[in-house]
C-alpha positions as CSV (number, residue, x, y, z in Angstrom):
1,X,92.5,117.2,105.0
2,X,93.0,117.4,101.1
3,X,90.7,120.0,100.8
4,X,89.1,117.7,97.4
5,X,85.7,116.4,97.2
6,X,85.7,112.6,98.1
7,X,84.4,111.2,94.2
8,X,87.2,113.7,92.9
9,X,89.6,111.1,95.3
10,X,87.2,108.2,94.6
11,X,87.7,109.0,90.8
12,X,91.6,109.6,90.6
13,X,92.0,106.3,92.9
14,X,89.6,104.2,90.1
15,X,92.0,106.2,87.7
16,X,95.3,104.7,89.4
17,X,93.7,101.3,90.0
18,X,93.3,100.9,86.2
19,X,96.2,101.7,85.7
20,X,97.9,99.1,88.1
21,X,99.7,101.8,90.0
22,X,97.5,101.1,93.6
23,X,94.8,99.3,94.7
24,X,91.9,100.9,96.2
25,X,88.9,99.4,98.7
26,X,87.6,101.4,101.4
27,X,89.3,103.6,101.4
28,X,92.3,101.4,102.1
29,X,95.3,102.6,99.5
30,X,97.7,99.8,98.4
31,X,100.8,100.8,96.1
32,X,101.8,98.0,93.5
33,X,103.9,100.0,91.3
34,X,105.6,102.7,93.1
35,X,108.3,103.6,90.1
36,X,105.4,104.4,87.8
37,X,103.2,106.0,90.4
38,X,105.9,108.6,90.9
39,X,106.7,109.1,87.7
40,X,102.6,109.6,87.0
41,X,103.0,111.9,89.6
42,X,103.5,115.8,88.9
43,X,104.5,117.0,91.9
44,X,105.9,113.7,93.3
45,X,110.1,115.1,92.5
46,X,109.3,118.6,94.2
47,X,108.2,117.7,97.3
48,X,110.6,114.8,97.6
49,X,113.4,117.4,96.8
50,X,112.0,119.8,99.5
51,X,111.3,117.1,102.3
52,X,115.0,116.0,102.0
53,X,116.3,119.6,102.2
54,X,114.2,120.7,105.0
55,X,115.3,116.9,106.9
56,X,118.9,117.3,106.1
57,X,118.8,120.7,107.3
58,X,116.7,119.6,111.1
59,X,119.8,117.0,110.9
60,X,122.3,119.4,110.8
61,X,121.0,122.0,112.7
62,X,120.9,119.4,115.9
């Protein structure tokens, strides 16, 4: 669905884990820190902008 080899995922997960953002066993995704896992992210503010405009316009438009 990603379109990303599964030990580029496997490796950016072990990346994460390390960190103490997530936790990561079968591919089974738990978020500890969520504050510093979107600020790790770079494209975490962009999409959240865009989601919210696209919902508030579905809202209004109903």
């Amino acid at each position: 669905m990603l379109r990303v080899r599964r030990a580029t995922v496997s490796g950016v997960a072990a990346t994460l884990q390390q960190a103490g953002l997530i936790r990561y066993s079968r591919g089974k995704i738990t978020i500890c820190d969520r504050r510093s896992l979107e600020a790790a992210s770079k494209c975490y503010r962009i999409v959240k902008q865009e989601f919210d405009r696209l919902l508030k316009e579905s809202l209004n438009s109903v």
